[in-house]
C-alpha positions as CSV (number, residue, x, y, z in Angstrom):
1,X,-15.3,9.6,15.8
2,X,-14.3,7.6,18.6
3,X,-14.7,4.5,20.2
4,X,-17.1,3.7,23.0
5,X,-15.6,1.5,26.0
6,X,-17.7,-1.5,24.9
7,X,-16.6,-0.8,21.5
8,X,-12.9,-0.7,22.3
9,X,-13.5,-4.0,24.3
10,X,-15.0,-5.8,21.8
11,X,-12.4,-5.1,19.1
12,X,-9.2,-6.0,21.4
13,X,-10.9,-9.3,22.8
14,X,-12.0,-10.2,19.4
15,X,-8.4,-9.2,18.1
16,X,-6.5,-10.8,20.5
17,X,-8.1,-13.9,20.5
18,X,-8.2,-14.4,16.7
19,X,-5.0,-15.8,15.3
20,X,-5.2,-13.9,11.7
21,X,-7.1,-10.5,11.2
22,X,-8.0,-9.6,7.7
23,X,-6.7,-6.2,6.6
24,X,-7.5,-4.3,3.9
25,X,-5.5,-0.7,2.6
26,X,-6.0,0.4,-0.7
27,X,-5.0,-3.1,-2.3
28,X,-6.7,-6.7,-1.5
29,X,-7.4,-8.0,1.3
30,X,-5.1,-10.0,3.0
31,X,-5.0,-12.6,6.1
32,X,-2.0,-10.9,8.8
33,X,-0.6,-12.4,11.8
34,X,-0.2,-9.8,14.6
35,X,-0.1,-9.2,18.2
36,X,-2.3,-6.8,20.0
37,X,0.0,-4.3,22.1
38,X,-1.0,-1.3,24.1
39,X,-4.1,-1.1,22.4
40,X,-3.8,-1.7,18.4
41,X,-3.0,-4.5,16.6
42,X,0.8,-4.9,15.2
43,X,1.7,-6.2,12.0
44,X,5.0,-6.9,10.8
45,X,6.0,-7.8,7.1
46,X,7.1,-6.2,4.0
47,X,10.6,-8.2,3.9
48,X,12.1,-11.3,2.8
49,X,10.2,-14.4,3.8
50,X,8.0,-12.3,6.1
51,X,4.1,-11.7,4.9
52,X,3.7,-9.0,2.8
53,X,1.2,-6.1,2.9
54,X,0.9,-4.0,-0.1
55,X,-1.7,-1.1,-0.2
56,X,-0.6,-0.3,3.6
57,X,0.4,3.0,4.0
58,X,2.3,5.6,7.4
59,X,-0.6,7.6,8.2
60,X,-3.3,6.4,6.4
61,X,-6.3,4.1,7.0
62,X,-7.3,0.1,6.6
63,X,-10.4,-1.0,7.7
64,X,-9.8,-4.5,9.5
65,X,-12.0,-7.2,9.7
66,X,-11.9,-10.3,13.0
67,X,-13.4,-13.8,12.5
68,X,-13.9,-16.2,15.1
69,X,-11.4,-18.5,16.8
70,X,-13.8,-21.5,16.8
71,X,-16.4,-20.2,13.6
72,X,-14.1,-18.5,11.5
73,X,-17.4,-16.2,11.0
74,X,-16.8,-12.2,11.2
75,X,-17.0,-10.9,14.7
76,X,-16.2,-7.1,14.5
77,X,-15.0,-5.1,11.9
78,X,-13.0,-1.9,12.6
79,X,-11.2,1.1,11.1
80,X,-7.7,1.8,11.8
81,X,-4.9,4.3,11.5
82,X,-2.0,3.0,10.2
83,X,1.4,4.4,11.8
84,X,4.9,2.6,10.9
85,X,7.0,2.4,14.1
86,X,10.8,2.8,14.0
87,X,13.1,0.5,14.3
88,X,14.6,0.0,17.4
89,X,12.3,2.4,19.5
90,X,10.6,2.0,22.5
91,X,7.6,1.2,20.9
92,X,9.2,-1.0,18.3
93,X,10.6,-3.3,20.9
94,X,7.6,-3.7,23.2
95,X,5.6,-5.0,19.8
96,X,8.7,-7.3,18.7
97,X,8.9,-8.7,21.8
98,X,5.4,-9.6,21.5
99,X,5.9,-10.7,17.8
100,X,8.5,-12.9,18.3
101,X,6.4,-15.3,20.3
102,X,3.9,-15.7,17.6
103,X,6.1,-15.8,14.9
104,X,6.4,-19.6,13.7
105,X,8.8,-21.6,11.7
106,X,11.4,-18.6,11.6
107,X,14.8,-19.4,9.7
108,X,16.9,-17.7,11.9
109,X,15.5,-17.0,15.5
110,X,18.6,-15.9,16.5
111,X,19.0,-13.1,14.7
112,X,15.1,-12.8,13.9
113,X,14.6,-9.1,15.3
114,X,17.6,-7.3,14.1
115,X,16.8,-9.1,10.5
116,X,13.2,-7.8,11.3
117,X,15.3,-3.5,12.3
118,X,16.9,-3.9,8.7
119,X,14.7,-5.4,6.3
120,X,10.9,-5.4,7.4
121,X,8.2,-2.7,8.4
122,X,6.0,-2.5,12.0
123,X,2.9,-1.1,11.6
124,X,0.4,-0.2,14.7
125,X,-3.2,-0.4,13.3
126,X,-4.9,1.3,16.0
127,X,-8.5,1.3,16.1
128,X,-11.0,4.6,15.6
129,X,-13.6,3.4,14.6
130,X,-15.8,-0.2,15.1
131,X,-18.6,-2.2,13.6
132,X,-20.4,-5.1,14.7
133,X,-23.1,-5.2,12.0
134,X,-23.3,-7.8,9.8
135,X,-23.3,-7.2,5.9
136,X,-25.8,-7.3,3.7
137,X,-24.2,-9.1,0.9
138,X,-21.8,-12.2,1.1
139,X,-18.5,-10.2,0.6
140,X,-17.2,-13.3,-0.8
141,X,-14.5,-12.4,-3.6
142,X,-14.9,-13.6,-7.2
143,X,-12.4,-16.9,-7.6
144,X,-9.4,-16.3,-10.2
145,X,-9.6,-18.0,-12.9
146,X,-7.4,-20.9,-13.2
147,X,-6.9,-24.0,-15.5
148,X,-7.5,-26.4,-12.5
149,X,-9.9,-28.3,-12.2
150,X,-11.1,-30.0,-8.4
151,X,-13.8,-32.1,-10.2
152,X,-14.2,-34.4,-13.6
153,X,-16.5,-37.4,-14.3
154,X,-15.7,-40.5,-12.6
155,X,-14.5,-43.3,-15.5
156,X,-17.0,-45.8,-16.6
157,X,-14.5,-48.8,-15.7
158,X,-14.3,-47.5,-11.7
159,X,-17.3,-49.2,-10.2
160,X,-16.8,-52.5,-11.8
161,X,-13.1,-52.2,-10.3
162,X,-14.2,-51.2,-7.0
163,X,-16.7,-53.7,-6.6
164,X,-14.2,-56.8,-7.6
165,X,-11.9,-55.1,-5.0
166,X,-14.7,-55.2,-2.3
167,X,-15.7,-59.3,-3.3
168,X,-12.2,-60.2,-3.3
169,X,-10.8,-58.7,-0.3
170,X,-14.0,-61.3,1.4
């Protein structure tokens, strides 16, 4: 299956505008920074300090989802073939070049891309196949459990304290 012009459109507008795409290989889901590069999205990671992305495989699939800039609702959502570029290659250096613009708060800028040849993984995600329907459901994921707590009764002794505040700052 391939994509339609329109389709093809949508997904590299929607994917170049959007800061993070959501990516999703045969692990979770995860939020990526990229750059979008003769026609499929680039992700780089897999290294120290850099974001990681288990579940993402050379030569196979992850479907990709892009919210909104301004919303942060889901615009498109598209299928992509995952292919792992080689260090140093023609391909490999268009995408870093494009990379190391977006790349923020680096520790060593200098020496960022050959740090990136030795340590990290590029992967193209190029797109085959697109959606724009919305979901049924909420596709909201189920909150780990965790021993925090964001909310707990407000003491008995707090209004009366806030109120003497209030009269005494008149």
């Amino acid at each position: 299956m391939t994509l339609s012009t329109l389709e093809l459109a949508l997904v590299e507008e929607a994917t170049k505008k959007s800061g993070l795409i959501w990516v999703r290989g045969s692990g979770a889901d995860r939020a990526l920074w990229h750059a979008w590069v003769d026609g499929a999205a680039h992700v780089l990671g897999d290294g120290p300090g850099e974001q990681p992305f288990p579940g993402l495989a050379d030569g196979g699939a992850a479907e990709v989802t892009v919210r909104s800039k301004d919303k942060g609702g889901r615009l498109v959502a598209w299928t992509a073939a995952v292919r792992e570029l080689a260090p140093r290659g023609e391909e490999w250096q268009a995408a870093v070049a494009e990379l190391k613009g977006k790349r923020l708060n680096a520790p060593d800028s200098e020496e960022m891309t050959e740090r990136w040849a030795r340590e990290c993984r590029l992967l193209r995600l190029e797109p085959v196949a697109a959606s724009t329907d919305l979901p049924g459901g909420s596709l909201a994921a189920t909150p780990l459990g965790s021993p925090a707590v964001t909310r707990r009764p407000v003491p008995a002794g707090l209004p009366k304290l806030l109120l003497k505040r209030k009269k005494s700052a008149r």
